[in-house]
NUVEX-901011 format. One record per residue (C-alpha): residue number from 1; y, x negated, z; residue in three letters. Coordinates in pm, whole numbers. Example, Ala and Ser with C-alpha at 12.3 -4.5 7.8 and 13.67 -1.06 7.14 Angstrom:
2
1 -450 -1230 780 ALA
2 -106 -1367 714 SER
***
This chain:
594
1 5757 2645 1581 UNK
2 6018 2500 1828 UNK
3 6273 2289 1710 UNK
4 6086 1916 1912 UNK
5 5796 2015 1658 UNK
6 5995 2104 1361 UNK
7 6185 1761 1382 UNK
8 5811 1591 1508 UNK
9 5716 1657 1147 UNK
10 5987 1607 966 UNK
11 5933 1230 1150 UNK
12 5623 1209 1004 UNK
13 5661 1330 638 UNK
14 5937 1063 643 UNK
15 5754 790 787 UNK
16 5359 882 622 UNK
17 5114 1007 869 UNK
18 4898 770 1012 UNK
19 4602 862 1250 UNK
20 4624 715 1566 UNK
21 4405 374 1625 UNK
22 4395 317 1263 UNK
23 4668 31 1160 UNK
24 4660 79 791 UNK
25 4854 -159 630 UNK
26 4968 28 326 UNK
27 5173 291 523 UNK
28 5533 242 564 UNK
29 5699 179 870 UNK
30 6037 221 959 UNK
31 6085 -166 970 UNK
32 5949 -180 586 UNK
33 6213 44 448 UNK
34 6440 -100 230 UNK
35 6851 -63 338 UNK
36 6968 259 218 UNK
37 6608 392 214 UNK
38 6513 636 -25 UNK
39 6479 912 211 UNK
40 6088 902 256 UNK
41 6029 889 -130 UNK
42 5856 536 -91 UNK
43 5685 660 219 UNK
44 5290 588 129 UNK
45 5349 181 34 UNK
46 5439 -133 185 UNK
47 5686 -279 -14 UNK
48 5841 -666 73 UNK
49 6224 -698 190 UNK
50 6270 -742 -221 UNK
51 6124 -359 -283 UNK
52 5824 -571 -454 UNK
53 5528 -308 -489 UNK
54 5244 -404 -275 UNK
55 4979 -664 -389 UNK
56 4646 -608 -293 UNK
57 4465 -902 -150 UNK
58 4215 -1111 -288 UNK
59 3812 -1103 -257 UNK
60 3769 -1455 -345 UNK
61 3445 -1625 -357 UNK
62 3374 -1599 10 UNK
63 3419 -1246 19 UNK
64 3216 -1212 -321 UNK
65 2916 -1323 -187 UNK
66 2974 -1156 193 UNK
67 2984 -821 -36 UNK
68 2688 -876 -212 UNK
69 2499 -948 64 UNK
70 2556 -648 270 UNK
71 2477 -475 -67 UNK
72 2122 -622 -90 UNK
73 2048 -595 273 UNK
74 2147 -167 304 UNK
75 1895 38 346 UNK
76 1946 209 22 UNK
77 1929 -152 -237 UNK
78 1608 -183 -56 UNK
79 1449 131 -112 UNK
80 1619 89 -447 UNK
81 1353 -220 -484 UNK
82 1039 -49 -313 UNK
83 1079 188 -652 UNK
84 1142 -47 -894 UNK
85 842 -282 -749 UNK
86 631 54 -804 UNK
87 768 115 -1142 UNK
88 722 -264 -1280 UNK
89 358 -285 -1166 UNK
90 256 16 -1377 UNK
91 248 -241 -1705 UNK
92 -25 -440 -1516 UNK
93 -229 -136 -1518 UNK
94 -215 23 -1840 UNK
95 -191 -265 -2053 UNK
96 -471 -568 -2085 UNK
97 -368 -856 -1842 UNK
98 -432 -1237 -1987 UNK
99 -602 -1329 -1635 UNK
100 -821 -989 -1605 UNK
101 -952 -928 -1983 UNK
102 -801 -1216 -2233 UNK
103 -1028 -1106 -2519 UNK
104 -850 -707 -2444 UNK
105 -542 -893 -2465 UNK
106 -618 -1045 -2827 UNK
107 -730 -746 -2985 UNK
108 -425 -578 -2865 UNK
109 -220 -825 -3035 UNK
110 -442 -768 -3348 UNK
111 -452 -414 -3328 UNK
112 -6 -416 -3266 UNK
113 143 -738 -3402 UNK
114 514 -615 -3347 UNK
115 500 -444 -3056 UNK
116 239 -691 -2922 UNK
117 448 -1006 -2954 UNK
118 770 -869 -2814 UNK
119 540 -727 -2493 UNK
120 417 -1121 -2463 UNK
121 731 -1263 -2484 UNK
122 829 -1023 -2205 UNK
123 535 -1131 -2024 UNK
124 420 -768 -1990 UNK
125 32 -932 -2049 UNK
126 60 -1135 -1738 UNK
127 283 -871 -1526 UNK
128 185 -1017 -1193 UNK
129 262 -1362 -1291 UNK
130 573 -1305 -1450 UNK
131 929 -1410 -1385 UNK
132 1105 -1070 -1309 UNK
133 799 -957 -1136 UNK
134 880 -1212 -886 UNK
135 1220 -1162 -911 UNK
136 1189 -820 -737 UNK
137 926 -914 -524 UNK
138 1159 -1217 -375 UNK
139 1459 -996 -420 UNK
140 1267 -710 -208 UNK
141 1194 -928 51 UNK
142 1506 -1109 101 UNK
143 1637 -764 145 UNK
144 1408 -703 435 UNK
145 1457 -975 645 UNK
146 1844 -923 603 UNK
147 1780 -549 736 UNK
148 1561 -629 999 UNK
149 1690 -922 1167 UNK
150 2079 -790 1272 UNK
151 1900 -440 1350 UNK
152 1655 -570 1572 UNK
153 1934 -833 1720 UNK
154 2119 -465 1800 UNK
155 1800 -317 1913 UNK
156 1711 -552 2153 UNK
157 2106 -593 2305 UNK
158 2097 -219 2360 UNK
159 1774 -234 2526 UNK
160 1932 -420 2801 UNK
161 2263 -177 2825 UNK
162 2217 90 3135 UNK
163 2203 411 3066 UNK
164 2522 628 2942 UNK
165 2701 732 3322 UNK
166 2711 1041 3468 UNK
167 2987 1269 3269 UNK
168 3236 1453 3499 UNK
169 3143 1785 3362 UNK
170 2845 1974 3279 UNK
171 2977 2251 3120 UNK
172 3012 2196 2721 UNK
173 2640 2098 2728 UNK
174 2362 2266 2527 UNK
175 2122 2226 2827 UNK
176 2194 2306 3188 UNK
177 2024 2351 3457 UNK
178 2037 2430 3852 UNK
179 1875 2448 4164 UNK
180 1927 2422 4552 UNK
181 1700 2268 4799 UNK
182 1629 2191 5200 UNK
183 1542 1844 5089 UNK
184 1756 1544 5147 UNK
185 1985 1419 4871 UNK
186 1772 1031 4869 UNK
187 1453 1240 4827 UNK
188 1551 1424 4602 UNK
189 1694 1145 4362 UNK
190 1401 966 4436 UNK
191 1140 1248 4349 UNK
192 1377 1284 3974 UNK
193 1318 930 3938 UNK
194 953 903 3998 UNK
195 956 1243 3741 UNK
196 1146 1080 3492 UNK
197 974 731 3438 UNK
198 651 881 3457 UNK
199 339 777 3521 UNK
200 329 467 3341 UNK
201 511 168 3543 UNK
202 524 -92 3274 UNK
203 614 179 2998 UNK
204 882 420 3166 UNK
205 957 756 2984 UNK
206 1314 716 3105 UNK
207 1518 426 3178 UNK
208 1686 561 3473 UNK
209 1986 442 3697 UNK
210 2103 605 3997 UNK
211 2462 586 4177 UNK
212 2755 746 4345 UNK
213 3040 895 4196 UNK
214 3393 914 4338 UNK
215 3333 1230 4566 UNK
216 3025 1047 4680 UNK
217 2754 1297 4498 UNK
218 2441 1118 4419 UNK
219 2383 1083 4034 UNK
220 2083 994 3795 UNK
221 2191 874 3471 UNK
222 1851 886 3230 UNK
223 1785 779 2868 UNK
224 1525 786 2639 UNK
225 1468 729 2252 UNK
226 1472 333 2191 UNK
227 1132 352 2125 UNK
228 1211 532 1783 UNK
229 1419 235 1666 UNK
230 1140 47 1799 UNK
231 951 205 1561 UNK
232 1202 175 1268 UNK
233 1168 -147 1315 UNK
234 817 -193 1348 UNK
235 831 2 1044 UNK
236 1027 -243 825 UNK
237 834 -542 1003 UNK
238 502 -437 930 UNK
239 623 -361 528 UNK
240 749 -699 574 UNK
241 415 -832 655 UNK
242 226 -622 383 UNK
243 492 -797 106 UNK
244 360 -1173 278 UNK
245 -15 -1064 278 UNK
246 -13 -917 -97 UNK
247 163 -1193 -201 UNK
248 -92 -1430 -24 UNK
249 -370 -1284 -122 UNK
250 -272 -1323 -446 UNK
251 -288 -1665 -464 UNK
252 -541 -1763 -269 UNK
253 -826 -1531 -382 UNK
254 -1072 -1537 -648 UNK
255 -1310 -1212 -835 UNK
256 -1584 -1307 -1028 UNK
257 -1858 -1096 -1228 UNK
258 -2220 -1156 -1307 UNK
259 -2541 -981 -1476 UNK
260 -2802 -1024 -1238 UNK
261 -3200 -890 -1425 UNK
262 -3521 -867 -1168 UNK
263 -3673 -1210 -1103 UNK
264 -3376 -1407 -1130 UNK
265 -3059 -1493 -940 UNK
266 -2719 -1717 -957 UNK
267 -2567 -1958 -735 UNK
268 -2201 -1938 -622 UNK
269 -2037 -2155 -811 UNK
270 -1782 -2097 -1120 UNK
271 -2002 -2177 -1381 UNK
272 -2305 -1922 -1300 UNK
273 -2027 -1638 -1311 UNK
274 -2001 -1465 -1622 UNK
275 -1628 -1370 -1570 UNK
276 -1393 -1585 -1294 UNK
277 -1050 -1539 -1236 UNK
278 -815 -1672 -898 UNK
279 -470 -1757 -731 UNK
280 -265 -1987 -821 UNK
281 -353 -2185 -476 UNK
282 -700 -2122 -498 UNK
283 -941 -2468 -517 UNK
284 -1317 -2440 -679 UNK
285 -1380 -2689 -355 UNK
286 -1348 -2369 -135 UNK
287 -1640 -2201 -276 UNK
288 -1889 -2142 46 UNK
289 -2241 -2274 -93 UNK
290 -2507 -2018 -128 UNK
291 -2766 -1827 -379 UNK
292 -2856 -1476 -418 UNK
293 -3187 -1350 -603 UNK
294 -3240 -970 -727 UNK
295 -3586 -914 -616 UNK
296 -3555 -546 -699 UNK
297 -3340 -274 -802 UNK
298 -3382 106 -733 UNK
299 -3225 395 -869 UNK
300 -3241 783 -827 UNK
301 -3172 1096 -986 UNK
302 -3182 1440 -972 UNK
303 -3463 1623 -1210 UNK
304 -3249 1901 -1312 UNK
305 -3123 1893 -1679 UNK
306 -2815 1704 -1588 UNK
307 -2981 1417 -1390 UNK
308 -2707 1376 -1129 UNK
309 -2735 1031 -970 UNK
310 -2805 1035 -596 UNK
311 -2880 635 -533 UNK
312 -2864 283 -602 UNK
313 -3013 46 -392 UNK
314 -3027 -336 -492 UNK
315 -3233 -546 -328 UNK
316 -3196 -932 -259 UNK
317 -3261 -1243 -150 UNK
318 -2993 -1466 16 UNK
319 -3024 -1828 61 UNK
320 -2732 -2053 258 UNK
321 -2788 -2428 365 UNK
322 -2944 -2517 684 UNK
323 -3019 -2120 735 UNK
324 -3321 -1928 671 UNK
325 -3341 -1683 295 UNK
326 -3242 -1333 416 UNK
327 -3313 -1002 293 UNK
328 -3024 -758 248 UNK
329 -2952 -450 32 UNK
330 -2659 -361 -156 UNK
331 -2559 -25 -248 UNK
332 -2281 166 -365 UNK
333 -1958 191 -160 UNK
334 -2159 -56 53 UNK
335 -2059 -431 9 UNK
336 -2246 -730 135 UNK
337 -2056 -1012 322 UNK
338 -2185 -1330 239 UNK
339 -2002 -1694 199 UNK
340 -1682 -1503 273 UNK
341 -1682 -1253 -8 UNK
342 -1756 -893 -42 UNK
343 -2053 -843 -305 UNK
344 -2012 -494 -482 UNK
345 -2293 -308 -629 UNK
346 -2062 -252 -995 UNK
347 -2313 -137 -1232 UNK
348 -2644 -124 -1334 UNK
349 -2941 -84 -1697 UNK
350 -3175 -210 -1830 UNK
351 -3278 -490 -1986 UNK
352 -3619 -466 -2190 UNK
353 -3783 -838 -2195 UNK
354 -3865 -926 -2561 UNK
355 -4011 -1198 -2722 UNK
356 -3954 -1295 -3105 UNK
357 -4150 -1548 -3280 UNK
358 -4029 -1652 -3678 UNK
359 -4232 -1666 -3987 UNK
360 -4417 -2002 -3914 UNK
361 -4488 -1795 -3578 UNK
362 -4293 -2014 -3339 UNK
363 -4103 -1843 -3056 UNK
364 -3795 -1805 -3152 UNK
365 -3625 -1615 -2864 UNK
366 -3757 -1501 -2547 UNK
367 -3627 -1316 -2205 UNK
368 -3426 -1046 -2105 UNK
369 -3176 -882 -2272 UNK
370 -2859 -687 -2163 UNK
371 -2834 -331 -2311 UNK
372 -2530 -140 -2225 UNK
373 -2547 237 -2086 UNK
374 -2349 478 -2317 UNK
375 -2362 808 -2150 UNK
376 -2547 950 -1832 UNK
377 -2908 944 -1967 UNK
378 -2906 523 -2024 UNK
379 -2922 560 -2356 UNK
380 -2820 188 -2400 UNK
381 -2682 -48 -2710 UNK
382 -2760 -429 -2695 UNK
383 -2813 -704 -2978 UNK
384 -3060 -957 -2927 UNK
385 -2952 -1303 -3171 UNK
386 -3279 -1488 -3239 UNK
387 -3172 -1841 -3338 UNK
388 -3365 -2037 -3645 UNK
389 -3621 -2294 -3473 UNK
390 -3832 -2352 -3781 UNK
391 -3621 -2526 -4065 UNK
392 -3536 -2326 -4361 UNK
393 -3566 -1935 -4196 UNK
394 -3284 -1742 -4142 UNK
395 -3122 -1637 -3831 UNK
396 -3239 -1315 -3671 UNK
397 -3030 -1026 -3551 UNK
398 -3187 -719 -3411 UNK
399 -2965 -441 -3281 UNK
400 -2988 -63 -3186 UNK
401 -3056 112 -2853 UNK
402 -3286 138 -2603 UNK
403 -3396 491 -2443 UNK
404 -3551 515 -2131 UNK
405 -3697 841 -2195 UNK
406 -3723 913 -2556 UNK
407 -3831 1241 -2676 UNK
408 -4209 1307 -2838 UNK
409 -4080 1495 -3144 UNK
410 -3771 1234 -3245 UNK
411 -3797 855 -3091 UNK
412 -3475 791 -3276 UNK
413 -3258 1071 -3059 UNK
414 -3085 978 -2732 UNK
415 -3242 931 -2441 UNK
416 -3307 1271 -2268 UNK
417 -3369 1154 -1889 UNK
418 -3216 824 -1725 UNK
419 -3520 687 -1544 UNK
420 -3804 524 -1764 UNK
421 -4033 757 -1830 UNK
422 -4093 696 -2192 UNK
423 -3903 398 -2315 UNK
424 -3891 337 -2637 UNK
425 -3666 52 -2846 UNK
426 -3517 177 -3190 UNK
427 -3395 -171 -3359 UNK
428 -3233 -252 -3670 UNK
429 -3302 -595 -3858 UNK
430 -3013 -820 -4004 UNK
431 -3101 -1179 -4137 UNK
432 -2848 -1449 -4255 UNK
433 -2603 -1677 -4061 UNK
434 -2560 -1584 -3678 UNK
435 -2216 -1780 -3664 UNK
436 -2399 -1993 -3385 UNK
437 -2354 -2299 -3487 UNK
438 -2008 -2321 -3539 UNK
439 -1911 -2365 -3175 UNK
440 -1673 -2021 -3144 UNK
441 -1738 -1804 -2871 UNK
442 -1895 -1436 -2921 UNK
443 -1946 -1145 -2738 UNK
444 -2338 -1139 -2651 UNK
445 -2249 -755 -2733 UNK
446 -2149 -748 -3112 UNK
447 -2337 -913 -3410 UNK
448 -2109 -1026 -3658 UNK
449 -2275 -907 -3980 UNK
450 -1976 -1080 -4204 UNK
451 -2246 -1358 -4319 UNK
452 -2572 -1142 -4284 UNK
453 -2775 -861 -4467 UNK
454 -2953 -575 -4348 UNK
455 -3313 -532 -4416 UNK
456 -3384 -218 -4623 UNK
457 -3679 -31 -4746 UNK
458 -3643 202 -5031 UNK
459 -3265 152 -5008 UNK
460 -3253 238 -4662 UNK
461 -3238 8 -4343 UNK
462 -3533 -42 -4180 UNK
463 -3600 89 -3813 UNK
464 -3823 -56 -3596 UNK
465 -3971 141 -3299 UNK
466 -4128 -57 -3023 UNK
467 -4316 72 -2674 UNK
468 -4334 -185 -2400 UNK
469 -4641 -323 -2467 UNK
470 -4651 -358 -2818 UNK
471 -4573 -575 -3116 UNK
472 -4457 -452 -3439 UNK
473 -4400 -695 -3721 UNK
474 -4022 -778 -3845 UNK
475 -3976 -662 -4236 UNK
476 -4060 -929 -4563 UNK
477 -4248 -1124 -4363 UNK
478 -3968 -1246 -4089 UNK
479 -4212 -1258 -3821 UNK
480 -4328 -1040 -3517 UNK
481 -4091 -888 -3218 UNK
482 -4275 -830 -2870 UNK
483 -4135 -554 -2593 UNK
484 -4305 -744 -2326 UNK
485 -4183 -568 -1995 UNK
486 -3872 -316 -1931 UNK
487 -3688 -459 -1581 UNK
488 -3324 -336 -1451 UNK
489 -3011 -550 -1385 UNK
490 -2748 -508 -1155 UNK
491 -2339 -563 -1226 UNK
492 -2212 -723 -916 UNK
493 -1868 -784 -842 UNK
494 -1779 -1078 -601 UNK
495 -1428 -1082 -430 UNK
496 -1263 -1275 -192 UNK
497 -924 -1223 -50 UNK
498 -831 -1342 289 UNK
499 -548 -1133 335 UNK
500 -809 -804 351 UNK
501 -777 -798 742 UNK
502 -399 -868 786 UNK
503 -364 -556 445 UNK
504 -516 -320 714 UNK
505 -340 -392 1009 UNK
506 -19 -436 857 UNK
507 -72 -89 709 UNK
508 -190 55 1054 UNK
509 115 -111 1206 UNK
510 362 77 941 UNK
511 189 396 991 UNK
512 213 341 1377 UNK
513 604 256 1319 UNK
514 682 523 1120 UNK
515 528 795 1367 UNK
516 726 654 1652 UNK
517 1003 641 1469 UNK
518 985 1022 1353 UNK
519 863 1217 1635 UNK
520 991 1006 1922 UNK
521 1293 1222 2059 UNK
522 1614 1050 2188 UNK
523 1714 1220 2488 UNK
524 1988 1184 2778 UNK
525 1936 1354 3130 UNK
526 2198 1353 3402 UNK
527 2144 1496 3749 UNK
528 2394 1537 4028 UNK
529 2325 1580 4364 UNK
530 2529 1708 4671 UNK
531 2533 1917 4970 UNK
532 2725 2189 5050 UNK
533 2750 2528 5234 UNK
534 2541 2784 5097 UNK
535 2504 3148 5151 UNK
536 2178 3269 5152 UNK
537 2099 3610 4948 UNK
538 1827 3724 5205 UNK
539 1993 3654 5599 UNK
540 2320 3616 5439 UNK
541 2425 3346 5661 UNK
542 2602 3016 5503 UNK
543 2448 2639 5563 UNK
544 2388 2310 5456 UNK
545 2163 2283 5177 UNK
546 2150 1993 4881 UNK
547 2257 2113 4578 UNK
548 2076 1993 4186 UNK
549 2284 2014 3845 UNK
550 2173 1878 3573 UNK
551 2274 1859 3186 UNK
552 2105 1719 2848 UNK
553 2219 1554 2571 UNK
554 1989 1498 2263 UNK
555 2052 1347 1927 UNK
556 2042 1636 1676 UNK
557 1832 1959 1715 UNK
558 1559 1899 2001 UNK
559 1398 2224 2094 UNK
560 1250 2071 2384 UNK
561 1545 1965 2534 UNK
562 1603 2245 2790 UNK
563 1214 2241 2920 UNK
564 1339 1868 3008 UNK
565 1631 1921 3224 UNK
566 1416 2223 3331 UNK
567 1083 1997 3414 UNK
568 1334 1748 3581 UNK
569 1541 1968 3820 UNK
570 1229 2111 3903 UNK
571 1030 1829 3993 UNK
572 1357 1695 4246 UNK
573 1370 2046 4375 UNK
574 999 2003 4464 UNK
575 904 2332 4245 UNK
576 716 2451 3973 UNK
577 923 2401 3635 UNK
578 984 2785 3607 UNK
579 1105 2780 3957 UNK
580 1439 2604 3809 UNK
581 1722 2832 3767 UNK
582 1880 2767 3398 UNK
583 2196 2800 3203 UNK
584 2167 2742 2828 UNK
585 2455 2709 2593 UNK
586 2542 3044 2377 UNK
587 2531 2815 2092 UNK
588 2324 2571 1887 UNK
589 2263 2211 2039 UNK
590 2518 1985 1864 UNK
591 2449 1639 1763 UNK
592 2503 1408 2017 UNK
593 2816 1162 1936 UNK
594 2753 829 1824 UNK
***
């Protein structure tokens, strides 16, 4: 070390190195050293002409809020949200929501009376709905817009910057490429234009910019790659526009259910709906008018032992003001559009029509009745609750199962085929008070038995057994039950969301965003192009030909960076790509500097 360097250092441990370009104001400077300096012992503060230690300066309020706004608007606070959006909405589907299944939600709170009541303070029955739901939700978008608006204010500046200019040398680049031609300099900067815009005029693979350097060589300065942040963008916009369409959707649309049997039908309007739920926003007034009928429903099966289903097929009649009744078919996996809603094929059983008549022999109770499938075969539960119309009876509850295709040596067994080929009802017989007339709601599924009594015989309950067809007489002298007919129902599910359409392309759009964005490869190309003397290998005589060099540049590891500059000196040279003669860098392309 020479003595300039030795006393160069010594300079610097006195003073406290400090990068060049970087005016850091905690480093002490000659002109902050106190008289009779300590001899570079303070070096590293910034202390007043009183030797007071430094004070750090304030945030304040301004600054406050200036920091926690870049925090919420990084990239990393909003992915930060995308989780814990995910995360909060698993509540809404493993516990009961109050909008979805209220009577789930009340035996819950039955069934868990602790846990339950903290979870509905919390709002953790109404997830959706809820305060901190929203809070992310609003939180997650504000974040958005605050990432997407400066980036795509940068994006579209740089999009009107020129390409990088032509560097001086080629040499420290990790593709390079030359060539020499009889063609003239313009022609051949014009045929490596033409090669690097492409084909496409109004969407250029290159933005290109040719010019003249100080020795008067023709250059080509070429860059390509916005199109990824393009598609970063897009990206961010289009999960942007998913947030607004959820979030619309859920307030303006409305799902409803209904039990449809053969023969009869339901109009579209809130009160025909067995189950209705909607947005916030949503207005009964929007309903589109119309009526469907279920003129028939088909089903099939396979006849091995397992009776796999193959098809469902619902047929029905549509009716619409001032239009003619139309036939259409529902199926499974196959909504029907009608009065702006999707109409899903949801379920399907049977529903055996029966007819009850009391003791005086008056009809008591007569249609349809639901019975629920429990397992593959439609071996189905229902209740039928036969009201007293005679004064001074009791009220009637028969419940028990219903099997399609009950077998010859036990009637009382499960059903051992889905399709009716030997139905069969198997009913039990309760008498007492129904709980009707009380006014509280009940599920048409349960019989409350709190106020009733079984009918026995022998000390056992009584079991009725009834073929369509047939009447078999209801135990001490209660009167007579009639299986009149065995027709199938249909579970439909109507849903209406307006923000279906804008889901989808939203969705398309982030998919299409994020592909650009990861397999779009930014790339710079520079060609020079001179003449000079050249000796020729074959005559070995020296003249005038126009000389290509070229050199990439690409942002990270791009392994088809070299077939580029390659395709591009070739294509000016007027030659086949493998015509170009290359020089690659000995080692691995280096990330472009930002």
């Amino acid at each position: 070390m020479t003595e300039t360097d030795k006393t160069v250092e010594r300079d610097e441990t006195r003073r406290g190195y400090r990068p060049e370009g970087i005016d850091d104001a905690f480093v002490a400077h000659d002109d902050d050293a106190p008289a009779g300096g300590d001899g570079g012992k303070g070096s590293g503060r910034r202390a007043g002409a009183d030797g007071a230690p430094p004070v750090m300066p304030r945030l304040g309020w301004r600054g406050t809020l200036r920091w926690m706004w870049r925090q919420l608007t990084s990239m990393r606070v909003a992915l930060m949200l995308l989780m814990l959006l995910a995360v909060a909405a698993v509540p809404g589907s493993i516990l009961p929501q109050q909008s979805i299944d209220p009577s789930a939600v009340t035996q819950y709170l039955q069934d868990n009376p602790t846990a339950g009541k903290i979870l509905d303070k919390l709002g953790f029955f109404d997830v959706f709905s809820s305060v901190w739901f929203s809070a992310i939700y609003i939180l997650l978008f504000v974040s958005l817009v605050g990432c997407i608006v400066p980036r795509a204010l940068a994006h579209t500046k740089a999009l009107r910057q020129r390409p990088p200019k032509t560097p001086v040398r080629f040499t420290r680049f990790p593709a390079k490429a030359h060539a020499t031609t009889d063609a003239e300099p313009d022609a051949v900067v014009a045929a490596a234009v033409r090669h690097l815009r492409g084909p496409v005029r109004w969407l250029p693979t290159f933005r290109v910019e040719t010019g003249t350097d100080a020795q008067g060589r023709r250059t080509v300065a070429a860059e390509r790659g916005y199109l990824r942040e393009t598609g970063n963008i897009l990206f961010h916009l289009c999960l942007l526009g998913l947030l607004v369409a959820v979030g619309t959707g859920q307030v303006l649309h409305y799902r409803a259910q209904v039990i449809v049997t053969e023969g009869h039908g339901f109009a579209n309007s809130v009160v025909d709906y067995d189950t209705f739920e909607s947005g916030a926003f949503w207005r009964a007034s929007s309903l589109d008018p119309f009526s469907m009928t279920l003129d028939k429903f088909t089903s099939e099966f396979t006849t091995t032992a397992t009776a796999e289903p193959r098809n469902f097929t619902a047929f029905v009649t549509v009716r619409q003001p001032g239009a003619p009744a139309k036939a259409e078919k529902i199926r499974v996996n196959h909504p029907l559009d009608v009065g702006g809603a999707k109409v899903y094929l949801q379920g399907n059983g049977y529903a055996p029509d029966i007819t009850v008549k009391d003791a005086k022999g008056e009809v008591a109770y007569s249609g349809p009745v639901v019975f629920i499938p429990q397992d593959t075969n439609y071996t189905s539960q229902g209740v039928v609750k036969v009201p007293d119309v005679s004064a001074g009876l009791d009220q009637i509850g028969l419940v028990g199962f219903l099997l399609p295709t009950a077998a010859s040596d036990d009637p009382t067994q499960a059903s051992i085929y889905p399709q009716p080929l030997n139905p069969m009802l198997v009913l039990n017989v309760w008498h007492g008070n129904l709980g009707l007339d009380d006014g509280t709601p009940q599920n048409v599924y349960r019989l409350d038995t709190s106020d009733m009594t079984e009918s026995t015989k022998d000390g056992k309950p009584v079991t009725l057994t009834i073929q369509p067809g047939k009447t078999v007489k209801l135990p001490d002298g209660m009167g007579t039950v009639t299986f009149n007919s065995l027709p199938r129902y249909v579970a439909l599910d109507l849903r209406y969301d307006p923000a279906l359409t804008w889901i989808l392309v939203f969705a398309l759009g982030a998919l299409l965003g994020l592909a650009l964005s990861l397999f779009t490869p930014r790339r710079r190309v520079w060609l020079r192009v001179w003449t000079e003397d050249v000796r020729d290998d074959e005559s070995g005589e020296t003249r005038p030909r126009t000389v290509i060099d070229a050199a990439g540049l690409a942002r990270g590891d791009d392994s088809g960076l070299q077939r580029e500059v390659d395709g591009a000196v070739a294509s000016a040279a007027g030659r086949a790509p493998d015509d170009a003669r290359t020089t690659a860098s000995p080692t691995l392309p280096r990330k472009a500097p930002r």
